[in-house]
matplotlib code that plots the C-alpha trace (Angstrom):
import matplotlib.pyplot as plt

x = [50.4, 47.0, 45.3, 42.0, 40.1, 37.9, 34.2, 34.4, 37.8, 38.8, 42.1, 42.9, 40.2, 37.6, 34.2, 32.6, 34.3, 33.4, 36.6, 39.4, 42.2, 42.1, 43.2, 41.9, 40.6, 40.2, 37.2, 33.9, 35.9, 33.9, 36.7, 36.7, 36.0, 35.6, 39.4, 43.1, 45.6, 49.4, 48.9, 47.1, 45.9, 44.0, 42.0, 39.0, 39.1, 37.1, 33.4, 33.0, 35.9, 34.6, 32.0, 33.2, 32.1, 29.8, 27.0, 26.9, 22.8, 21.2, 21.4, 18.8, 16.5, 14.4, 10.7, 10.4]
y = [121.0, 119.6, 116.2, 114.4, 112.6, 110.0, 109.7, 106.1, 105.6, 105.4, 104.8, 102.8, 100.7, 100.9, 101.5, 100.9, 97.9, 95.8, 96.9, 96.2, 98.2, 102.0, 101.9, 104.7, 103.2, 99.6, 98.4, 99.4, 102.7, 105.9, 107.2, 104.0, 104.9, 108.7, 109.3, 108.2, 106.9, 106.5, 102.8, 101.4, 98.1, 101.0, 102.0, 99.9, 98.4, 100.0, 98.5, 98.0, 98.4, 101.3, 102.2, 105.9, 106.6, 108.3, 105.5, 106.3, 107.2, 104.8, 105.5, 107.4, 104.6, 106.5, 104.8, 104.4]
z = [-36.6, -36.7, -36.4, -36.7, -34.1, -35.1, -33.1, -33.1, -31.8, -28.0, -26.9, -30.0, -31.0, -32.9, -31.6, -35.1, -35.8, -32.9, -31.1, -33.7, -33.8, -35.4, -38.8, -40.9, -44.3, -43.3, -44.9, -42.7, -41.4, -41.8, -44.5, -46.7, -50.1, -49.5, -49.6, -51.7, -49.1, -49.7, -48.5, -52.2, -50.5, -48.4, -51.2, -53.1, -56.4, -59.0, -58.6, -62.4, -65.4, -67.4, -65.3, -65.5, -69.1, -70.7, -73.0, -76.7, -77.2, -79.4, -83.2, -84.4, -87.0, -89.7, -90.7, -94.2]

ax = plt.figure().add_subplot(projection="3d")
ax.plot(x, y, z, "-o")
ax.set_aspect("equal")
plt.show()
């Protein structure tokens, strides 16, 4: 079996979060945003609908 120790947490509480109780990928923890949890409230919204694709490249204009 194998586990993960966080640097910022000591005997519970967090030392990053002015002493709040550990809870991996609360907003302001050192894995927000950088991984999917199983909890959904855990995970952030998308910053900006669409924001994942691709522009279409302005249309090309001749000069008569």
């Amino acid at each position: 079996m194998s586990g993960w120790g966080c640097p910022h947490e000591i005997m519970g509480v967090c030392q990053r979060l002015n002493g709040l109780q550990c809870d991996p990928g609360r907003k302001g923890c050192v894995l927000h945003g950088r991984f999917r949890f199983s909890d959904e409230t855990k995970n952030p919204e998308p910053s900006v609908a669409g924001a994942n694709t691709v522009a279409e490249p302005p249309a090309h204009q001749e000069d008569d």
